[in-house]
C-alpha positions in Angstrom: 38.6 -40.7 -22.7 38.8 -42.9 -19.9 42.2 -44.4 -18.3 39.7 -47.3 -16.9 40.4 -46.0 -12.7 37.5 -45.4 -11.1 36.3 -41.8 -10.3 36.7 -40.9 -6.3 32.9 -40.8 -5.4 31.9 -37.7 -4.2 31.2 -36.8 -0.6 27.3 -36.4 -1.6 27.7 -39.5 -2.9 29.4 -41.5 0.0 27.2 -40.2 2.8 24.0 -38.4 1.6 20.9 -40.8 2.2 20.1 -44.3 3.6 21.1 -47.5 3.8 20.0 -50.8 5.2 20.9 -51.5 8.5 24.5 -52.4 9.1 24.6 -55.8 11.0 26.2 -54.2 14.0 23.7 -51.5 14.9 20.3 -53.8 14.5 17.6 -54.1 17.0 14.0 -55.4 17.5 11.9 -53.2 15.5 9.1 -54.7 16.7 10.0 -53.6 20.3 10.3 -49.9 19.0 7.3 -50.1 17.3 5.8 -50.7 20.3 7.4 -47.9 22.4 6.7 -45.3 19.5 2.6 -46.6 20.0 3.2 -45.8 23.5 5.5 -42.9 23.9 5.1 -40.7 20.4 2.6 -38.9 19.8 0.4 -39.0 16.6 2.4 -42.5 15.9 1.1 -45.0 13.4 2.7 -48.1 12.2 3.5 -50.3 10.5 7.5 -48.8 11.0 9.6 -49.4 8.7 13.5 -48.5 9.3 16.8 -47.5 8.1 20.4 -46.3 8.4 21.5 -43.0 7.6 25.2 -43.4 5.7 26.6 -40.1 7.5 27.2 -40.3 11.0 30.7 -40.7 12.1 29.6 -41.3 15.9 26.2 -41.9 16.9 24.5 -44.3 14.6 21.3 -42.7 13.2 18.2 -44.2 11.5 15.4 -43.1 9.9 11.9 -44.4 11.3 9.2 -44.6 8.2 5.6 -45.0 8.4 2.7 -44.5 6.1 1.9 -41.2 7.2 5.2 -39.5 9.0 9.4 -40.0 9.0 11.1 -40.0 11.9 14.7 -40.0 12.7 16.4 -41.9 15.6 19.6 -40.9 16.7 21.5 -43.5 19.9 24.4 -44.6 21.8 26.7 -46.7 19.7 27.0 -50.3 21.6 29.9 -51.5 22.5 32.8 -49.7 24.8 32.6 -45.7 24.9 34.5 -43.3 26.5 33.6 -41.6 29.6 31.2 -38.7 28.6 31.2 -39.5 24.3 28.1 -40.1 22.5 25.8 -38.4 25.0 22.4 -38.1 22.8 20.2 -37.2 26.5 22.0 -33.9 26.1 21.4 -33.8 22.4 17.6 -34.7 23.1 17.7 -31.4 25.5 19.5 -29.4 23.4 17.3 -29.6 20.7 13.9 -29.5 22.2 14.9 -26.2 24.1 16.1 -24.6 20.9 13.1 -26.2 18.8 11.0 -24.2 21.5 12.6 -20.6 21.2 12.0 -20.7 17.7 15.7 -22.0 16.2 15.9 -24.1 13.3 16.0 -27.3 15.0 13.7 -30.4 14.5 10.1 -30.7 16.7 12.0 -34.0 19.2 9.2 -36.5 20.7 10.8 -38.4 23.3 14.4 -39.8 25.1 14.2 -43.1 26.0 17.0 -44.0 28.3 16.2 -47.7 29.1 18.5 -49.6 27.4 16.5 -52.8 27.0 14.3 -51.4 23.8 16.8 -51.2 21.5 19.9 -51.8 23.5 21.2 -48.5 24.2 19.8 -45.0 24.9 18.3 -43.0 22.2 15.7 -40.2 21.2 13.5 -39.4 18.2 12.7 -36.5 16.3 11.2 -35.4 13.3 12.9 -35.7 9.7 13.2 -32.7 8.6 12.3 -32.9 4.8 14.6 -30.7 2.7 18.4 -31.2 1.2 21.5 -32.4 3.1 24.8 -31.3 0.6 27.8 -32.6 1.3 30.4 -30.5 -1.0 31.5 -26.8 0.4 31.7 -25.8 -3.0 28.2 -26.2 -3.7 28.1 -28.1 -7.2 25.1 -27.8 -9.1 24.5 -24.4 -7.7 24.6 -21.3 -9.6 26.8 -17.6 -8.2 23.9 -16.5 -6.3 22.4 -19.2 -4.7 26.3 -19.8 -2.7 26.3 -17.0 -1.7 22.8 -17.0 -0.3 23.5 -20.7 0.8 26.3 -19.5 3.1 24.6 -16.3 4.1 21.9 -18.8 5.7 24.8 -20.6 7.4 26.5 -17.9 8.8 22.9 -16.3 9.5 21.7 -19.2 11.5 25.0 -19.6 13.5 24.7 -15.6 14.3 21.4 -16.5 15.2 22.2 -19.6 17.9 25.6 -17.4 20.1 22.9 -14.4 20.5 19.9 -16.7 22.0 19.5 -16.0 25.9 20.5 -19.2 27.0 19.0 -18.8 30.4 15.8 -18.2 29.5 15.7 -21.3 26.7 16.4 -23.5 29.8 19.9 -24.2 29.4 21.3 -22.5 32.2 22.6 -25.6 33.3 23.9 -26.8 29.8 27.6 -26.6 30.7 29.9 -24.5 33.3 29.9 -21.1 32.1 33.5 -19.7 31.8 37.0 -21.5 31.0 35.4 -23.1 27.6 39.0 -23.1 26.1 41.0 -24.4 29.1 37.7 -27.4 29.5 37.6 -28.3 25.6 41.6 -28.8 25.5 41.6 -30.3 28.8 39.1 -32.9 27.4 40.3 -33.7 24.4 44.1 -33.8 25.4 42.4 -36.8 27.9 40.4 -38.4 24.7 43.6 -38.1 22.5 45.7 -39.7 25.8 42.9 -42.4 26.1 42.5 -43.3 22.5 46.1 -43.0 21.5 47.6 -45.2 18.8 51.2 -43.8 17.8 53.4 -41.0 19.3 52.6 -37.6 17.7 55.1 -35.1 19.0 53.1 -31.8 18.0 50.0 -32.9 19.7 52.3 -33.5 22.5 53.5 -29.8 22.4 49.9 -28.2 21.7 48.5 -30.1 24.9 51.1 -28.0 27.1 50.9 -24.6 24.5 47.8 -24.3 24.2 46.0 -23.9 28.0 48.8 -21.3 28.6 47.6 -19.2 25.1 44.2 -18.9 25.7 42.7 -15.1 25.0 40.9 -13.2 27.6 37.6 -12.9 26.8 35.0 -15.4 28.9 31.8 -14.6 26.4 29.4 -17.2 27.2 26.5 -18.6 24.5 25.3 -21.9 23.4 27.9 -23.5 21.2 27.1 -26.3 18.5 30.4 -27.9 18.3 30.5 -29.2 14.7 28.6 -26.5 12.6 29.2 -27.1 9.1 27.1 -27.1 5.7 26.2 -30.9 5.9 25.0 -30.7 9.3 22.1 -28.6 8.7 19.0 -29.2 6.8 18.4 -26.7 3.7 14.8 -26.2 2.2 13.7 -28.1 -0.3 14.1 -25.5 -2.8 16.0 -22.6 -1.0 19.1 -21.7 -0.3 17.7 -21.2 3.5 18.9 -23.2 6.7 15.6 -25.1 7.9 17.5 -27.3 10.7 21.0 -27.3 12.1 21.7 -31.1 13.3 24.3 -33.3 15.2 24.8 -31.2 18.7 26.6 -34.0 20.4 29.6 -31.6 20.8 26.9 -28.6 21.8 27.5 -26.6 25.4 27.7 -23.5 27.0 30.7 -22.4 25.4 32.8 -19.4 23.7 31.3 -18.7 20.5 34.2 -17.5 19.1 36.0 -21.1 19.4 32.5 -22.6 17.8 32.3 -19.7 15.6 35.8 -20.3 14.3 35.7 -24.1 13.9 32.4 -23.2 11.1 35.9 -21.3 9.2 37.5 -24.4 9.1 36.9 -24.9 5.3 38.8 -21.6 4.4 42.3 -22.5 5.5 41.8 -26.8 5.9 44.3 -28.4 3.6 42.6 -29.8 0.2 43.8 -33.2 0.6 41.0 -35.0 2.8 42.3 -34.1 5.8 39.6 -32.6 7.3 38.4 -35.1 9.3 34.5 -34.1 7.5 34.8 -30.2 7.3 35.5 -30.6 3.6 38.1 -27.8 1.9 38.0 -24.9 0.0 41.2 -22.8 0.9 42.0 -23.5 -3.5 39.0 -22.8 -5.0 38.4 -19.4 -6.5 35.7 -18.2 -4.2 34.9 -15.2 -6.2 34.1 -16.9 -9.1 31.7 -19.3 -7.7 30.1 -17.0 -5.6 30.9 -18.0 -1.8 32.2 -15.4 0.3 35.8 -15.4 1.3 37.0 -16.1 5.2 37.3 -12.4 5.8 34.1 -11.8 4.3 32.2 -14.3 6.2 34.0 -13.3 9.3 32.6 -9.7 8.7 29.1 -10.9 8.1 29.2 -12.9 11.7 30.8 -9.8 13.0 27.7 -7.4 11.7 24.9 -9.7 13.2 26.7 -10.4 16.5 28.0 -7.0 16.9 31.4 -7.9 17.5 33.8 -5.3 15.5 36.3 -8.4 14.6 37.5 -11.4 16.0 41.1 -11.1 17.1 43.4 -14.2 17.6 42.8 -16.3 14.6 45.9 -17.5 14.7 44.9 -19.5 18.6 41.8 -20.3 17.4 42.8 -22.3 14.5 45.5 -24.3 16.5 43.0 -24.7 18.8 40.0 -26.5 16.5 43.0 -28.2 14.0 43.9 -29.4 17.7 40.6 -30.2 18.6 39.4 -32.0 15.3 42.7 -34.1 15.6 41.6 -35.5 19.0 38.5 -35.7 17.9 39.8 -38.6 15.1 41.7 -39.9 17.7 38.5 -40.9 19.5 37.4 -42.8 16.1 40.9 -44.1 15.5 40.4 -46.0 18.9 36.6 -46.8 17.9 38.2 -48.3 15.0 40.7 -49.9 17.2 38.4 -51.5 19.5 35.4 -52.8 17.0 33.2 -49.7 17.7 33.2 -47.3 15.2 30.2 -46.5 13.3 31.1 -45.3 9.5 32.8 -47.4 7.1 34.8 -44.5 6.4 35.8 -44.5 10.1 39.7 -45.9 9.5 40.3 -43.3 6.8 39.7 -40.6 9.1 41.6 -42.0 11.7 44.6 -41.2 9.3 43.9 -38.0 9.4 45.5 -37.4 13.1 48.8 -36.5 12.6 48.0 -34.2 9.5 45.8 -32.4 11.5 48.1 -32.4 14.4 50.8 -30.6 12.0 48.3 -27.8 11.0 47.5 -27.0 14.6 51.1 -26.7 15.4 51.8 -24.3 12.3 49.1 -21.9 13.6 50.0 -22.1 17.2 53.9 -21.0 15.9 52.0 -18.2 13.7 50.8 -17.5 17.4 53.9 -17.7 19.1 54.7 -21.2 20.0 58.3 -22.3 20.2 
């Protein structure tokens, strides 16, 4: 019986599939119709285009024609920080992984003159298959989850143990100091976008560049590997495309490795700033492997025998994910944000802050 409130829509609801084109993010079609004839191969018009819903950050479209789907992913207009939304190094990222053989989309061209659609951008293929949204997998029976996140965890192995150097991403990032760089740069986001006074991130951005394990491993990192960021096949429970590598570098995979955990110990109560929760469920049950489980699988294909400091590396991406929100929360502030669902996740901040601090005092902070 119903108590007449509406349901909460679901996260596959809210952000799986298209949209028209939000007012803010329009262009001249006609003028990329014209640079696609000239600059993407194959190309055929008439183009047809929309807006994905998903996207916190860098406003992507699909690109249809009668014969082939696209996707375009650019700059947000409007006032950015220094170094955000940098879809050139996306572009590379891709089409050097793409050409080793990774499950990431065949890319066609970066276009970095601003006056074709107003900011710089690059397109790729669309990658047909299924985007879910929910960590719990709904819909899905025992096996499949398991299977689903065997894929994940598979395809993550698969991305720390490429030879970076010989991909062409030697010069990707500075190899070395990942940990002490990433807190460094998003202590200055958080400073630069900040919009109350949150004692704990205050704390963690002196704790946590002093805490940092010894161990200067070195692979491509993603940056925001999750289940709704890659591309499953159509009909099974395989990883066909990983996407979103605007936070990608040469990094430590254990700190990328450890942010795809986030899930198993995020609180339930929307917090997670878009890694979704499933520290309640009963994993058993439904089939999806528990954190030590999946930890031990990542272990076995990266021949690693365990990942020590769990405790740091969870302050660390709580940490991170909080300034992270703090960069939309000052989006939102200053008329740039992307999503609709941009303020609510700027709410998220402090919450997050709070759960970094907890694991840095399970580390040893005072």
């Amino acid at each position: 019986m119903s108590n007449g409130a509406a349901a909460e829509p679901s996260r596959q609801d809210q952000f799986s599939g298209t949209k028209d084109v939000a007012d803010s993010h329009r262009f001249d079609e006609k003028r990329l119709e014209a640079y696609m004839e000239a600059h993407v191969e194959g190309f055929k018009g008439p183009l047809t285009v929309k807006q994905f819903k998903g996207g916190q950050s860098n406003p992507t479209y699909q690109l249809i024609t009668p014969g082939h789907k696209y996707v375009l992913r650019r700059k947000p207009p409007g006032k950015l920080l220094p170094s955000a939304h940098a879809v050139d190094r996306e572009y590379k990222v891709i089409t050097a992984l793409h050409n080793v053989g990774f499950a990431a989309p065949r890319t066609y061209c970066l276009c970095e003159d601003d006056g074709v659609i107003g900011t710089m951008f690059y397109i790729m293929d669309m990658v047909e298959g299924r985007v879910l949204w929910e960590p719990l997998l709904p819909g899905q029976d025992k096996a499949t989850r398991w299977k689903i996140y065997d894929s994940l965890n598979a395809t993550m192995a698969h991305l720390h143990t490429i030879d970076y150097e010989k991909a062409g991403l030697g010069d990707f990032g500075k190899p070395g100091n990942y940990f002490a760089r990433q807190v460094s740069r998003w202590s200055k986001q958080y400073v630069a976008s900040e919009t109350e006074t949150i004692a704990e991130m205050n704390r963690l951005m002196e704790w946590l560049p002093e805490n940092i394990p010894v161990d200067d491993t070195v692979s491509v990192v993603h940056g925001d590997y999750r289940l709704d960021n890659t591309v499953l096949h159509p009909t099974e429970p395989k990883v066909i495309a990983v996407l979103d590598w605007e936070l990608s570098t040469l990094g430590h995979p254990l700190g990328d490795f450890t942010y795809s955990c986030m899930q198993w110990v995020m609180p339930g109560q929307g917090t997670g700033g878009g890694t979704g929760s499933i520290q309640t469920a009963d994993l058993k049950s439904l089939g999806i492997p528990t954190l030590e489980e999946y930890i031990k699988m990542y272990c076995e294909r990266t021949n690693r025998a365990g990942i020590d400091n769990l405790d740091f590396y969870f302050a660390y991406n709580f940490f991170r994910l909080a300034g992270i929100l703090q960069g939309i929360a000052g989006r939102v502030r200053d008329g740039t944000a992307s999503s609709e669902h941009a303020k609510q996740m700027s709410q998220n901040v402090r919450p997050l802050a709070l759960e970094a601090w907890k694991y840095a005092q399970r580390a040893g902070a005072k």
